[in-house]
C-alpha positions in Angstrom: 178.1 -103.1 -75.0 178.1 -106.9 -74.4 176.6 -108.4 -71.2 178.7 -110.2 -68.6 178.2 -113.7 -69.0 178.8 -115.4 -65.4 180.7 -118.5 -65.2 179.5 -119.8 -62.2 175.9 -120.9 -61.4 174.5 -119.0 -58.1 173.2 -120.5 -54.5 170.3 -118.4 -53.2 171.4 -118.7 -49.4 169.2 -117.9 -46.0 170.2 -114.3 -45.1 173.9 -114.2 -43.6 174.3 -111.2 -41.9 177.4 -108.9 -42.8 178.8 -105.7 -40.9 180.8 -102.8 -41.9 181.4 -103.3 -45.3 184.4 -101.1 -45.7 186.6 -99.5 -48.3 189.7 -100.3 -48.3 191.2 -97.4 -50.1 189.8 -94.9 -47.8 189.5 -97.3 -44.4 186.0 -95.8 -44.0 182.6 -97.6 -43.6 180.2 -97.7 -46.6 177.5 -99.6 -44.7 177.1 -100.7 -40.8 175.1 -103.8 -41.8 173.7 -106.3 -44.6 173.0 -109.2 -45.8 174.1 -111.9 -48.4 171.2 -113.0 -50.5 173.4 -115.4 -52.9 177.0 -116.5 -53.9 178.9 -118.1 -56.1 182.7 -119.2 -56.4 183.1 -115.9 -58.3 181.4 -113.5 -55.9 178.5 -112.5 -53.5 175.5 -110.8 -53.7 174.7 -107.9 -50.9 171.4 -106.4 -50.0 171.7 -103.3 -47.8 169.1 -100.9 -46.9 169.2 -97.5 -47.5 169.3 -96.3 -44.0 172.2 -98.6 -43.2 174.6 -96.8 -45.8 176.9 -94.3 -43.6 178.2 -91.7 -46.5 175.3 -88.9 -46.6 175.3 -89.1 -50.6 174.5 -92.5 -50.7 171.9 -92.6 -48.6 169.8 -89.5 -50.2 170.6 -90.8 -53.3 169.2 -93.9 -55.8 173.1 -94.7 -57.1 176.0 -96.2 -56.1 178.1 -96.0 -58.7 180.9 -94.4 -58.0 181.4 -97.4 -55.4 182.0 -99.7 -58.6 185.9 -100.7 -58.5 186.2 -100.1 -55.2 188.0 -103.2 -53.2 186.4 -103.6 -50.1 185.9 -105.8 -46.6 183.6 -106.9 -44.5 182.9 -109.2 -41.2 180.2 -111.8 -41.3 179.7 -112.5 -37.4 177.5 -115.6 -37.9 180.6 -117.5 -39.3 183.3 -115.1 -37.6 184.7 -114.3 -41.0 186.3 -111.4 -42.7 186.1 -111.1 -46.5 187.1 -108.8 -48.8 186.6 -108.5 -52.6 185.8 -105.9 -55.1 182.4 -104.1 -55.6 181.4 -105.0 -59.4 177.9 -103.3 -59.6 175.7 -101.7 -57.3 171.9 -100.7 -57.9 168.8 -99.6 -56.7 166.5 -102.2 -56.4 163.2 -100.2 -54.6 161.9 -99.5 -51.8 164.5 -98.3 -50.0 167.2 -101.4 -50.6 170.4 -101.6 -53.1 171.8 -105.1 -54.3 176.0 -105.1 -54.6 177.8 -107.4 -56.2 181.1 -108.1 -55.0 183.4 -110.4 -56.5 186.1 -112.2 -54.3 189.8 -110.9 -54.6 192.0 -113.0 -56.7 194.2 -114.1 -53.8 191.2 -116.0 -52.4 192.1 -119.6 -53.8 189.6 -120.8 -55.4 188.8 -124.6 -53.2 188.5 -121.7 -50.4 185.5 -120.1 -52.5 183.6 -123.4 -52.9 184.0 -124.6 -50.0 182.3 -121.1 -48.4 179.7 -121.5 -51.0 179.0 -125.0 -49.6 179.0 -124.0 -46.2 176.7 -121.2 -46.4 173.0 -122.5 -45.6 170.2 -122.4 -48.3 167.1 -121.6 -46.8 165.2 -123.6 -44.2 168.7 -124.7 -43.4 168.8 -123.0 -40.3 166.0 -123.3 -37.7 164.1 -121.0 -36.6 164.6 -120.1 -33.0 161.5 -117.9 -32.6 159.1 -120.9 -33.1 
């Protein structure tokens, strides 16, 4: 089997928070929360935590693959966005976390992608409030 090759080069970003990342073919929630840990014009890249998955089977179990296909939605509340796309892999990464890759739907033009890209911060970008 041949590796995917990507086309377009990834930017790490500071953690944007998502919620309810939902499937669209069954309207229910796969996880209440996340966050993005890179994207591309192509796609994002999810980190969820176990405990955050809703379905019972995914959270006692190390796979997600039959969520591979599925198209799905979610809201990012920092930017007050809704996106959707398709999950393209989904794997155990330890300790209790999974990385999902989701790649955008093909109605999303693509100046729209790279100008989300761009917008989303890198880290340090935003400041720390705690300090």
């Amino acid at each position: 089997m041949k590796a995917e090759r990507r086309l377009a080069s990834r930017k790490v970003v500071d953690f944007i928070s998502i919620v309810e990342l939902t499937s669209l073919s069954s309207y229910s929630v796969i996880a209440r929360e996340g966050v993005i840990v890179d994207a591309s014009r192509s796609g994002l890249l999810l980190r969820i935590e176990r405990r955050c998955m809703v379905p019972k089977e995914f959270r006692e179990n190390l796979t997600l693959g039959p969520l591979v296909g599925h198209q799905v939605v979610m809201y990012l509340p920092q930017m007050n966005l809704d996106l959707d796309g398709v999950i393209t892999r989904a794997d155990h990464v330890g300790k209790g976390f999974f990385e999902i890759a989701l790649t955008f739907s093909s109605d999303v033009p693509e100046y729209w992608r790279d100008c989300l890209v761009e917008l989303l911060p890198a880290p340090g970008e935003i400041p720390d409030e705690s300090v």
